[in-house]
C-alpha positions in Angstrom: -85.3 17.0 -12.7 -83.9 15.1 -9.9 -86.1 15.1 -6.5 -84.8 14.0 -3.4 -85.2 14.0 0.8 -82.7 16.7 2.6 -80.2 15.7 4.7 -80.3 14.8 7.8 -78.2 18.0 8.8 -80.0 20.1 6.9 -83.9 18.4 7.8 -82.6 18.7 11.4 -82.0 22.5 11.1 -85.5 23.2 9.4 -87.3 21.2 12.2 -85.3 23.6 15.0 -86.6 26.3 13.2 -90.1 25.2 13.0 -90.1 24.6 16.7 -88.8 28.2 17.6 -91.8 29.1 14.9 -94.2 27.3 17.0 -92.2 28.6 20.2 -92.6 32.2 19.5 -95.5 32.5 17.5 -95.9 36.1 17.1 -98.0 37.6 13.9 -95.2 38.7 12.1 -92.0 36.2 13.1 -91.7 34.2 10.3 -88.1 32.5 10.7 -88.0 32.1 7.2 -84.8 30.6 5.6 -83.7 32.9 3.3 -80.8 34.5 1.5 -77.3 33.7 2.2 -78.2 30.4 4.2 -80.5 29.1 1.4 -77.3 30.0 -0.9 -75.4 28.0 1.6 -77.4 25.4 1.3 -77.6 25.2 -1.7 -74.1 24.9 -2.0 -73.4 22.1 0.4 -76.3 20.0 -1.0 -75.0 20.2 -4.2 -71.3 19.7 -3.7 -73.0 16.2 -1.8 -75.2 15.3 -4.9 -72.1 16.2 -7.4 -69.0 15.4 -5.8 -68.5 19.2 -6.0 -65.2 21.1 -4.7 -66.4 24.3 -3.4 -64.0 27.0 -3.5 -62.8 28.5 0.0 -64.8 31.4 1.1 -67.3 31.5 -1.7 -66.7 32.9 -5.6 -68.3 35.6 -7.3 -69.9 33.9 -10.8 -68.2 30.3 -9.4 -68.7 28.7 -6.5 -66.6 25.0 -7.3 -65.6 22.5 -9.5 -66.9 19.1 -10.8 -64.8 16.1 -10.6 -64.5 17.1 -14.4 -63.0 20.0 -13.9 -66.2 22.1 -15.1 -66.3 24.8 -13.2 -69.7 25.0 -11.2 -72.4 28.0 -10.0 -74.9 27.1 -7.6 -78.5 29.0 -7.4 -81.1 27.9 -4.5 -84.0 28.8 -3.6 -86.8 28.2 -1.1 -89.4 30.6 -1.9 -90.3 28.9 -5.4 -89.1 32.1 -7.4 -86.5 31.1 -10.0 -83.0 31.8 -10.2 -81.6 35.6 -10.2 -78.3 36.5 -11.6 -75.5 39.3 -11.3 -73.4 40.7 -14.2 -70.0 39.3 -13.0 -66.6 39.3 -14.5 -66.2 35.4 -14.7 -69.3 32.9 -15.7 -69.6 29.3 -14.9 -69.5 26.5 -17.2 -71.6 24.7 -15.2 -75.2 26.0 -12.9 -77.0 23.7 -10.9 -80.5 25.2 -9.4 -81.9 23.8 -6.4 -85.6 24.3 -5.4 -86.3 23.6 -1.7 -89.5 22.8 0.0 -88.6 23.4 3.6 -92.4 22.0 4.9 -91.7 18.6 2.9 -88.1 18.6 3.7 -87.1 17.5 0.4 -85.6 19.2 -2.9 -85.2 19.7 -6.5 -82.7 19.4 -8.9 -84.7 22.1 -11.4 -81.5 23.1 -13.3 -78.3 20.9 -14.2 -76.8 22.1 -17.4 -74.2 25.0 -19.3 -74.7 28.3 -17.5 -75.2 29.7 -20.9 -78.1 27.7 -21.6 -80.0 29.1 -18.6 -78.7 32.9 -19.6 -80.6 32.4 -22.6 -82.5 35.7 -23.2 -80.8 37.7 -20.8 -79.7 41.3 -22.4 -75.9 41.6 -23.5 -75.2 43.9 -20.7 -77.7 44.8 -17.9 -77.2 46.1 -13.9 -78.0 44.5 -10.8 -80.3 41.7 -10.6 -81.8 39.9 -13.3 -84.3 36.7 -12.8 -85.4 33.8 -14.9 -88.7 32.7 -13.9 -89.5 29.4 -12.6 -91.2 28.1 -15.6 -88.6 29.1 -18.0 -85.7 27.8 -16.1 -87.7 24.1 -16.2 -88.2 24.8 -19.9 -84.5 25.5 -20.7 -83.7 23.1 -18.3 -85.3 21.0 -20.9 -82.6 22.0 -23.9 -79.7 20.4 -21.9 -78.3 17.0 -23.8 -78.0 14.1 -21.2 -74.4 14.6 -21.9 -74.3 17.6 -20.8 -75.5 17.1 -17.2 -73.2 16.3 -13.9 -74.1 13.1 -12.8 -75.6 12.3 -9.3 -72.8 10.7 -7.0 -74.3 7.5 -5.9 -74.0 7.0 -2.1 -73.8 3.9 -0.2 -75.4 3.3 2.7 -72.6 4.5 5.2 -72.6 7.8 3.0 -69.1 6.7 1.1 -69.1 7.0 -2.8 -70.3 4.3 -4.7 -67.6 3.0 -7.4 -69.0 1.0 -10.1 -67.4 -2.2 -10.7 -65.1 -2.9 -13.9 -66.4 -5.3 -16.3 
C-alpha cells in the first residue's frame, strides 16, 4: 500500500472546508466530503499517481486507461468504509482504491490490482450495491503479484514526469 500527502489542489480545498466548518459551526453542519466529489477525487489523484487517461464525462464500470492500455476503475473513499460495487455491463481490468484521511490531508493506495481479484467472493449476479469491507480489500489487496500492479509515475520537482535514464 502506497501512502502519500494530497495535493496541494486538493489539501487547499479540504482546509476551505474546514474553515466554513469552523465558520458555521452549527450541531448538525458537517460539510463532509462525500459522494461524487470523493469519487472525483479519487479520480484525479489517481490519473496523477498513474499517468491515468480518464475518459470524458466519467464511465460506468471504467473510468480511464493506463499508459498500458489496461483499462482502469477508480473507488475512493473518505469515510474508511471499503469499496462498493454496481453490477455493470463492462468491468475493468484494472481498480485502484484510494482511502482518504481528510484531517491528515494525506492518502492511501489500499487497492492496485485486476478488478477481478478484488470481486473475489462477490455472488454471480446480485442488484444494486454490493461492498467489500475494508479489511478484506487489504487482504486481497495482498494476492496481487508485483507485476500486476500500475506503477507510481515518479514526479520531478516542477511536477513533470520523471524519465529514467537508458543504460
Amino acid at each position: 500500500m502506497t501512502k502519500f500527502q494530497l495535493p496541494p489542489v486538493i489539501a487547499d480545498l479540504v482546509i476551505a472546508r474546514d474553515r466554513v466548518r469552523r465558520h458555521y459551526a452549527v450541531p448538525g453542519l458537517a460539510f463532509t466530503l462525500d459522494g461524487k466529489l470523493v469519487g472525483d477525487i479519487g479520480e484525479a489523484v489517481a490519473a496523477e499517481l498513474f499517468g491515468l487517461t480518464l475518459k470524458p464525462g466519467g464511465g460506468t464500470g471504467i473510468d480511464g486507461h493506463a499508459p498500458d492500455g489496461r483499462s482502469v476503475q477508480v473507488k475512493a473513499t473518505g469515510t474508511g468504509r471499503g469499496p462498493v460495487f454496481r453490477k455493470v455491463d463492462a468491468r475493468a481490468e484494472h481498480l485502484i482504491f484510494i482511502a482518504f484521511d481528510f484531517e491528515k490531508l494525506t492518502g492511501e493506495v489500499v487497492f492496485n490490482g485486476p478488478e477481478h481479484i478484488a470481486l473475489r467472493g462477490m455472488p454471480e449476479t446480485w442488484a444494486n450495491q454490493r461492498p467489500v469491507s475494508p479489511r478484506m480489500i487489504r487482504l486481497l489487496n495482498e494476492e496481487v503479484l508485483p507485476g500486476d500492479r500500475l506503477p507510481i509515475i515518479e514526479r520531478t520537482p516542477t511536477g513533470d514526469i520523471a524519465t529514467p535514464e537508458l543504460a
